[in-house]
C-alpha positions as CSV (number, residue, x, y, z in Angstrom):
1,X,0.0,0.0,0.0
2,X,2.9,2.4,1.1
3,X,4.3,1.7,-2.3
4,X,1.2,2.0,-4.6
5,X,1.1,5.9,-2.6
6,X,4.7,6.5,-3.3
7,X,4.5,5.5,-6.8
8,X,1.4,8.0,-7.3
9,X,3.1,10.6,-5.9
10,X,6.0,10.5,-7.5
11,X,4.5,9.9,-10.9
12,X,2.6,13.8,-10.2
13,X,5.5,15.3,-9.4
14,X,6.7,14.2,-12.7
15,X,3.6,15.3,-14.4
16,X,3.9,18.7,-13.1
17,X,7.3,19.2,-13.7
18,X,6.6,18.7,-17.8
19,X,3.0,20.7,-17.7
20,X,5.9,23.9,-15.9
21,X,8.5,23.3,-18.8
22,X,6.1,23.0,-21.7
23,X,3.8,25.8,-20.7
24,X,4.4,29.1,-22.8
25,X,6.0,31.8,-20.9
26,X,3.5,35.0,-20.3
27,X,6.3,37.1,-21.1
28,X,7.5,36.0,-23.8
29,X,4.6,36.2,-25.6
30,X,3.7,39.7,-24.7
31,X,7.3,40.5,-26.0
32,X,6.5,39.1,-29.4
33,X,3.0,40.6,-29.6
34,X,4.8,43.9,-29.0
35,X,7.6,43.2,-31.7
36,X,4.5,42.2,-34.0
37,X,2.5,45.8,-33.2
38,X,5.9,48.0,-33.6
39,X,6.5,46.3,-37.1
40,X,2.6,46.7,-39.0
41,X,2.7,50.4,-37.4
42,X,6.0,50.8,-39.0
43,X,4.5,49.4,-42.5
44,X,1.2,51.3,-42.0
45,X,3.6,54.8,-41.8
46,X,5.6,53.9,-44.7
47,X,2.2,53.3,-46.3
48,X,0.9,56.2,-45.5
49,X,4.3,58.4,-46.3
50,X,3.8,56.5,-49.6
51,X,0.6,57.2,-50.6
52,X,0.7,61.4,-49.1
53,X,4.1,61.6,-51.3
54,X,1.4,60.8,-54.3
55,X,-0.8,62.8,-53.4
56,X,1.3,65.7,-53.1
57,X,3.2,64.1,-56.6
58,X,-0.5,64.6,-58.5
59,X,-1.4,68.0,-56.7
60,X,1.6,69.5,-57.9
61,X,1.2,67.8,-61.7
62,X,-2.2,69.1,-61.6
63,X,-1.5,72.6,-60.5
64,X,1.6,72.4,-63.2
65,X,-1.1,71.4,-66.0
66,X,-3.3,74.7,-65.2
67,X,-0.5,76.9,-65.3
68,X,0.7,75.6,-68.3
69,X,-3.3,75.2,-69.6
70,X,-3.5,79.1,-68.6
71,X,-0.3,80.7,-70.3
72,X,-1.3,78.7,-73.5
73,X,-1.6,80.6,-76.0
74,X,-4.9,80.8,-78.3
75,X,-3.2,80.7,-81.5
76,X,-0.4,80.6,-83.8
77,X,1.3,83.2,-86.1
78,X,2.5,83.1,-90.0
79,X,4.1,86.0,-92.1
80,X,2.7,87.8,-94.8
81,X,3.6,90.6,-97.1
82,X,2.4,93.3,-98.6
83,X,4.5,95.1,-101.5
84,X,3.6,98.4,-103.6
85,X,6.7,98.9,-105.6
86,X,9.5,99.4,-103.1
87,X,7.8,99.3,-100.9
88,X,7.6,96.5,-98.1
89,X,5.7,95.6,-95.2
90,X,5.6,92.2,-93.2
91,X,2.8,91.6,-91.3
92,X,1.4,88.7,-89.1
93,X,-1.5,86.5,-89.5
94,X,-3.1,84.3,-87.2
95,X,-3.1,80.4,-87.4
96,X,-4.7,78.3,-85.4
97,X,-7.6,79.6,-84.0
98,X,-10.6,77.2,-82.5
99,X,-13.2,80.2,-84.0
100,X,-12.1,80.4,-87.4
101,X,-14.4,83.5,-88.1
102,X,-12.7,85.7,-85.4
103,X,-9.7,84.5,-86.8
104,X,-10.3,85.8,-90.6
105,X,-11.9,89.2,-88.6
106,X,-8.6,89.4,-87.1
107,X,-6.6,88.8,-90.3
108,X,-8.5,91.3,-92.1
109,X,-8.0,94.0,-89.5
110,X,-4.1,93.4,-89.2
111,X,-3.6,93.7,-93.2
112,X,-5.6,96.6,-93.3
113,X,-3.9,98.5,-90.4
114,X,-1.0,97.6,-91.5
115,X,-1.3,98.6,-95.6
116,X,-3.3,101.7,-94.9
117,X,0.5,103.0,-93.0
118,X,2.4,102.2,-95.8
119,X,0.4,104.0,-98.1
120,X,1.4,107.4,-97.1
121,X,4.8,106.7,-98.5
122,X,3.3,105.4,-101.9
123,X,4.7,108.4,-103.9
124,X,8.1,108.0,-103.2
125,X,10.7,106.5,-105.3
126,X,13.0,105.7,-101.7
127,X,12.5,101.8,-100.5
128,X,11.0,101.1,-97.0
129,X,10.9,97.9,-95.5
130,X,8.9,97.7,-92.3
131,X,9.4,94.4,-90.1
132,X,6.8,93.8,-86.7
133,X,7.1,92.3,-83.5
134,X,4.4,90.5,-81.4
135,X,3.4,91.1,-77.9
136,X,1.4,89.1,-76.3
137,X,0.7,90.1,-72.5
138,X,-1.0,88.2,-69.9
139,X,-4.6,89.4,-70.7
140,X,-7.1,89.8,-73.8
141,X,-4.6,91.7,-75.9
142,X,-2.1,91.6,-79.3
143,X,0.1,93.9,-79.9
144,X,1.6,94.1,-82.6
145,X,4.8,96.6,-83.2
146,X,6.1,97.9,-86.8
147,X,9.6,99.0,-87.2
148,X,11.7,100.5,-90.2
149,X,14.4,103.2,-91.4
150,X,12.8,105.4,-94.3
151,X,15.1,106.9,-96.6
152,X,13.4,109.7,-98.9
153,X,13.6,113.0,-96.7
154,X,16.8,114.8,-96.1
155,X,18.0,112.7,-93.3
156,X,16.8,108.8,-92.3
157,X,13.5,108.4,-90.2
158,X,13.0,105.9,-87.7
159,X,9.0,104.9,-88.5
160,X,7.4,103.5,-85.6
161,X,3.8,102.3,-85.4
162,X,1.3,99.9,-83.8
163,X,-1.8,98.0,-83.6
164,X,-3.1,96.3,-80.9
165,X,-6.5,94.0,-80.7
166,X,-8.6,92.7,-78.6
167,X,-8.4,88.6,-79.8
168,X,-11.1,87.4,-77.8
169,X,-13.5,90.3,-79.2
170,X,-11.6,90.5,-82.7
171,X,-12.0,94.5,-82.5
172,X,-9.0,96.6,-82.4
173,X,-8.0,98.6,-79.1
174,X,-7.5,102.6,-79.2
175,X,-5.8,104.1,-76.2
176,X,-8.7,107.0,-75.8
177,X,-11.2,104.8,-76.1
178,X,-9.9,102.5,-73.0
179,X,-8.2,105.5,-70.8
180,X,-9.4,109.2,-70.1
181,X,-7.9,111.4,-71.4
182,X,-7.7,114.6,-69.4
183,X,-5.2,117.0,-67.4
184,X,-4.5,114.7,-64.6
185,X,-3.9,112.1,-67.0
186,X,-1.3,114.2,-68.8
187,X,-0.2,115.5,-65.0
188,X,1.0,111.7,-65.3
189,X,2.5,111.3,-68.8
190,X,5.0,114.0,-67.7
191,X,5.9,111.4,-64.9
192,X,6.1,108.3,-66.6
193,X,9.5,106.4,-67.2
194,X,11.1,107.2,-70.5
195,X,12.0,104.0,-72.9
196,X,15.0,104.7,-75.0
197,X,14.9,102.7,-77.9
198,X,18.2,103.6,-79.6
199,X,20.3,102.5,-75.5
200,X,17.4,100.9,-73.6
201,X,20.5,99.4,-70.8
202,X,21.6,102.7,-70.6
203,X,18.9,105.3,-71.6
204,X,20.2,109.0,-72.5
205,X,20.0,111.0,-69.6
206,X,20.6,114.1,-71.3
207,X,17.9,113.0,-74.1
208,X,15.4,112.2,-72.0
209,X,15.6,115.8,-69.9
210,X,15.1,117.6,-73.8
211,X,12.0,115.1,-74.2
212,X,10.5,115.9,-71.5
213,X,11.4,119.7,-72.2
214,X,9.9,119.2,-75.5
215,X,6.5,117.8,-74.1
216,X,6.6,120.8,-72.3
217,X,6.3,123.1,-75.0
218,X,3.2,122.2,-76.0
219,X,-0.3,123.2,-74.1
220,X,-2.4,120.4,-72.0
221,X,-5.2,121.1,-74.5
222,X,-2.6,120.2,-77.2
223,X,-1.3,116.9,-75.6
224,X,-5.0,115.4,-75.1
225,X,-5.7,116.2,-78.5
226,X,-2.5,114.6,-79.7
227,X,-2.9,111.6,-77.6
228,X,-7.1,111.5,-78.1
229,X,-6.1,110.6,-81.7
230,X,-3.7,108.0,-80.9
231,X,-3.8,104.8,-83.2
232,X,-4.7,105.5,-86.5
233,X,-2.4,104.3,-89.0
234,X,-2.9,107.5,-91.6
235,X,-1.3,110.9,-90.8
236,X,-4.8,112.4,-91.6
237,X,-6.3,111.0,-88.5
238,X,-2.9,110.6,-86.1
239,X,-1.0,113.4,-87.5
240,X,1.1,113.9,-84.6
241,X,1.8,110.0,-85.0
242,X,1.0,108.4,-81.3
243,X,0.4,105.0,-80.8
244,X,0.2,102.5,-78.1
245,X,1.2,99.0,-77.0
246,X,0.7,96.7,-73.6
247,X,3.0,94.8,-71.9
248,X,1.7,92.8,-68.6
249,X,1.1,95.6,-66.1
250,X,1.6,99.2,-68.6
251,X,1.1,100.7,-71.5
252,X,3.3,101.9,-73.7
253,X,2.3,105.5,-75.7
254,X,5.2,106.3,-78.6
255,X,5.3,109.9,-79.5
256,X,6.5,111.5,-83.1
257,X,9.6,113.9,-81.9
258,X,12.1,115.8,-83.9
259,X,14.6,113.7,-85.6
260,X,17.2,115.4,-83.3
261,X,15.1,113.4,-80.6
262,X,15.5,109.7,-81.8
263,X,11.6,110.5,-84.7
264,X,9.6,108.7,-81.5
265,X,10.0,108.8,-78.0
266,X,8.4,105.8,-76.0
267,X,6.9,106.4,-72.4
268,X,5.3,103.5,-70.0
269,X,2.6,104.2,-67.6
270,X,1.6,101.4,-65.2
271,X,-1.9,100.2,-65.3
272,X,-3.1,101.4,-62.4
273,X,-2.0,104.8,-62.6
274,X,-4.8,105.4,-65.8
275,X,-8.5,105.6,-65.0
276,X,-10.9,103.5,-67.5
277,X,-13.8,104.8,-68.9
């Protein structure tokens, strides 16, 4: 009997010391379970880094595409010509354009502007060739600037002209019909920063005192009258020859001066400094 109780015992001491040594170790497992957490939050940042990096990627491609989709421009440009003996005038025409009606409208209204200056200088056996420059600003505007040396007077003339348009309107833009034209606004002329087209890194001090000197000579009255014909391409209708151009934030008005003065003298007025009407 003592040994049937002996031999129980022992054999339950056995069996609990295998259940202790095969029984998982509380510890141990909230070690790994802690290992395991720190590892998917590590993955679930790098996921989300991932994913806000292509976000940001895509925001920035988009913005990109609008700027780009804004600055587009609405059409293209081709050269033509216009020749009455030797005489020569290149001019551009528009390419392009989704509305092809405003676009012919457009055409028309550049060749005519640009013939109808050329044919003041129809009677003279001296050639002229007249080359042009596009501007287009940030807005609803073309302007378009004609350049050339003239050769039939006693001395070379620099010829200077403009037309500008409004392209989304197809109607051509003159300065007094835009701006008032009235004392204060020539109160600001007078105060505008000379262009010098012959040094335009280095403008002529002493050339733009005598410009300014020369405006002065004439009356207020005189200068709106000059300026409220400004844009015409015949001497008839601009006989003091002023015309106008835009860059982004001014306007440009070009005055006929005495040859002594450079022919035209170029004067840029910021935006906001000129009322509208």
């Amino acid at each position: 009997m003592k040994k049937i109780l002996l031999l129980t015992i022992f054999t339950l001491l056995i069996a609990g010391c295998n259940n202790q040594q095969t029984t998982p170790s509380p510890e141990k497992n909230v070690d790994e379970n802690t290992a395991s957490q720190q590892a998917e939050s590590e993955e679930d940042k790098e996921q989300s880094s991932s994913q806000q990096e292509k976000e940001d990627k895509n925001e920035n491609t988009s913005s990109q595409s609008q700027e780009e989709d804004t600055k587009e421009v609405p059409f293209e440009s081709d050269t033509a010509t216009f020749e009455d003996g030797q005489l020569t005038i290149h001019y551009p025409q528009l390419t392009d354009m989704q509305d092809k009606k405003l676009e012919q409208q457009m055409n028309n209204l550049i060749k005519e502007e640009a013939t109808l200056f050329l044919t003041q200088y129809q009677d003279s056996d001296a050639p002229l060739t007249l080359e042009y420059e596009v501007l287009l600003p940030e807005s609803d505007t073309i302007s378009i600037l004609y350049k050339g040396n003239y050769n039939g007077g006693m001395y070379p003339t620099n010829l200077f002209f403009t037309t500008t348009i409004d392209w989304k309107k197809g109607e051509k833009i003159r300065f007094s019909e835009v701006f008032v034209v009235d004392e204060a606004f020539i109160g600001t002329l007078k105060k505008a920063s000379y262009l010098d087209w012959e040094q335009p890194t280095q403008p002529n001090k002493e050339k733009q005192d005598a410009l300014f000197e020369y405006l002065d000579t004439y009356t207020t009255q005189d200068l709106i009258e000059f300026i409220s014909k400004a844009d015409q391409p015949t001497p008839e209708a601009n006989p003091y020859g002023v015309y106008s151009y835009y860059t982004n934030n001014t306007v440009v008005l070009s005055i006929q001066v005495p040859h002594a003065l450079g022919d035209h003298a170029e004067f840029e007025i910021n935006l906001e400094d000129l009322v509208k009407k």
